[in-house]
C-alpha positions in Angstrom: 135.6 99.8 64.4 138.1 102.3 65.9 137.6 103.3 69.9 139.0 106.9 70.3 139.2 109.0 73.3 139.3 112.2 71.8 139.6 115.4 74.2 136.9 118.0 73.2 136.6 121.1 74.8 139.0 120.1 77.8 137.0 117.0 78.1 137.7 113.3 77.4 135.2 111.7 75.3 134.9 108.3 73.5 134.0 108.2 70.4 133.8 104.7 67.8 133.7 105.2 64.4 134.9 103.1 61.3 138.5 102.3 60.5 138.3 104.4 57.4 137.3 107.8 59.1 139.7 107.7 61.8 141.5 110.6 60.5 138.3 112.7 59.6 136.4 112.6 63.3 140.1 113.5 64.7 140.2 117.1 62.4 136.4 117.2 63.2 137.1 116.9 67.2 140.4 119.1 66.8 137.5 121.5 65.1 135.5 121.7 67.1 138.3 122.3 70.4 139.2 125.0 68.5 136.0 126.6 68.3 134.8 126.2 71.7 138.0 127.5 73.0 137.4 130.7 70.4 134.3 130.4 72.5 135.3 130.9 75.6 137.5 133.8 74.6 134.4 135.8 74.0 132.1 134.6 76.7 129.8 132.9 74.4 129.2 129.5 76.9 125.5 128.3 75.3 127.3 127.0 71.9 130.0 125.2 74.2 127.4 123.9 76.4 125.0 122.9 73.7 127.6 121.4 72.0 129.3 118.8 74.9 126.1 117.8 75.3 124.9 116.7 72.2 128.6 114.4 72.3 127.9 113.1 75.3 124.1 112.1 74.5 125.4 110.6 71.5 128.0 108.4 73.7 125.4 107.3 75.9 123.5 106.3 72.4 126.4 104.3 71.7 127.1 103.0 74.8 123.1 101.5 74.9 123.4 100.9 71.2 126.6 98.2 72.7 124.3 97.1 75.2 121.3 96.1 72.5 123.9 94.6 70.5 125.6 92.7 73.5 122.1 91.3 74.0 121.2 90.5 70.7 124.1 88.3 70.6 123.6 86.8 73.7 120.0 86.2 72.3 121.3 84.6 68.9 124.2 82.3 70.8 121.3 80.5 72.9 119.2 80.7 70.0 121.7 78.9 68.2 122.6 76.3 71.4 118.9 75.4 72.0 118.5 74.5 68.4 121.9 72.5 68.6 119.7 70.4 71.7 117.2 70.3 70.0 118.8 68.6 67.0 121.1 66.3 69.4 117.8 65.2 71.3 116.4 64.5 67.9 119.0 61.7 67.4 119.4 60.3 70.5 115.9 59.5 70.1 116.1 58.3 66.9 119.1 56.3 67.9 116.9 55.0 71.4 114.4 54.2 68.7 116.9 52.1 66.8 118.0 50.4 69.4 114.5 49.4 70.5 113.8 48.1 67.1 116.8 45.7 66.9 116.1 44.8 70.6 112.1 43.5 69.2 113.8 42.3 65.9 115.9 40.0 67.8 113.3 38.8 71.1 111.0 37.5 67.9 113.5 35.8 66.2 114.7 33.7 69.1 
């Protein structure tokens, strides 16, 4: 996953996309510079203005989207530990058990 800072319309903006379309969302940025600064040449703002802030809605979907996936991670990690205890606690008892066992075996033997 590629992290670009792309500057659109005069203004930095981060944009992620896949390794693969690096090249493709740089000519479609570069396009679309081009066309808001045509833009601006004939006083046609609501285009531009529409435009920057669809981008930057989208990068605060990406930034939350980070955020859900930071969590979900999180989420799955201790997921994963507590069933790791779980397991652990499972054989410590079963070795306590054990233990017990041999302890009795023994006491009614002597």
């Amino acid at each position: 996953m590629a992290n670009l800072t792309l500057t659109i319309g005069g203004r930095p903006l981060k944009i992620q996309c896949s390794d693969n379309n690096v090249e493709a969302v740089k000519e479609i940025a570069s396009t679309i510079s081009k066309l808001i600064e045509d833009e601006k040449k004939e006083n046609v703002p609501f285009l531009t203005s529409t435009l920057i802030a669809y981008l930057k809605s989208m990068e605060d979907v990406l930034k939350k989207e980070k955020i859900l996936q930071d969590s979900l991670n999180k989420k799955l990690f201790y997921e994963s530990r507590i069933q790791e205890l779980q397991n652990e606690n499972h054989n410590l008892k079963s070795d306590i058990e054990q233990i017990f066992k041999k302890l009795n075996d023994n006491l009614i033997v002597e």
